[in-house]
C-alpha positions in Angstrom: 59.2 47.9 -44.8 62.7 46.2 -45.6 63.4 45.3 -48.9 66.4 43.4 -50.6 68.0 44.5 -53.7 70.8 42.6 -56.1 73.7 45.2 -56.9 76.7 44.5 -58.3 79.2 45.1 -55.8 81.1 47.5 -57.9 78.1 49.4 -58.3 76.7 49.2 -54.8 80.5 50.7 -53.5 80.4 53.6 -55.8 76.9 54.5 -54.4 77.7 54.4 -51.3 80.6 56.6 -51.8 78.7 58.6 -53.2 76.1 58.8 -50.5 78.7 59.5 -48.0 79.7 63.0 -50.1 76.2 64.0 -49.9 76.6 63.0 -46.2 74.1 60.2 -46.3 74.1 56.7 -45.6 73.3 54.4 -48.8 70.6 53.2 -47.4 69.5 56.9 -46.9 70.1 57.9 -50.3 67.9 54.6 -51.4 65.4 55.8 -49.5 64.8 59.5 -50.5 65.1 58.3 -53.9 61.8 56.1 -53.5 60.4 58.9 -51.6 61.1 61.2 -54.7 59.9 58.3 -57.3 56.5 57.8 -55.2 56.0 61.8 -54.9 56.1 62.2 -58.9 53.1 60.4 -59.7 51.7 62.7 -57.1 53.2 66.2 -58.8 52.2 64.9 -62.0 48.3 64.7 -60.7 48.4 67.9 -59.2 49.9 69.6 -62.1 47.2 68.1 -64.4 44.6 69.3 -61.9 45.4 72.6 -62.3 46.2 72.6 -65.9 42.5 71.5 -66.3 41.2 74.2 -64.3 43.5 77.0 -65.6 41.8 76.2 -69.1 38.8 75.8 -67.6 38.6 79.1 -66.3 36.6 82.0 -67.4 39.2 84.2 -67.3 40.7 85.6 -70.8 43.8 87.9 -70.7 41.9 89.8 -73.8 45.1 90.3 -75.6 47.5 91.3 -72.8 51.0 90.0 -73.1 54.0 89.9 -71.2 56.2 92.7 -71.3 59.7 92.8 -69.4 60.5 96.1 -69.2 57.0 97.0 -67.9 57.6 94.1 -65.5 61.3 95.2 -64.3 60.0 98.8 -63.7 60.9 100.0 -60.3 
């Protein structure tokens, strides 16, 4: 899908600039950034998935907390 966006000129120069330094194209960089912005709605579902079924869950830790020199033990 193409789409057409209204920059500023200045704007649109210092993005590509920057896009070139992270040895993209700006059109590139434009495009993993919607890639990114339409995977978060995603990462945001899955994380309240699992929220719901971590307190969901039967299992208790009765107590038990975490203890970092027990866990750095070698």
């Amino acid at each position: 899908m193409n789409i057409t966006l209204s920059v500023d000129e200045q704007v649109a120069q210092r993005a590509r600039e920057a896009a070139q330094k992270m040895g993209k194209s700006l059109n590139q960089a434009v495009r993993d950034y919607l890639e990114q912005l339409a995977g978060s709605s995603q990462r945001e579902q899955r994380w309240a998935q699992f929220e719901a079924r971590c307190l969901q869950s039967p299992a208790r830790l009765e107590g038990w907390r975490f203890d970092r020199d027990e866990a750095n033990e070698r």
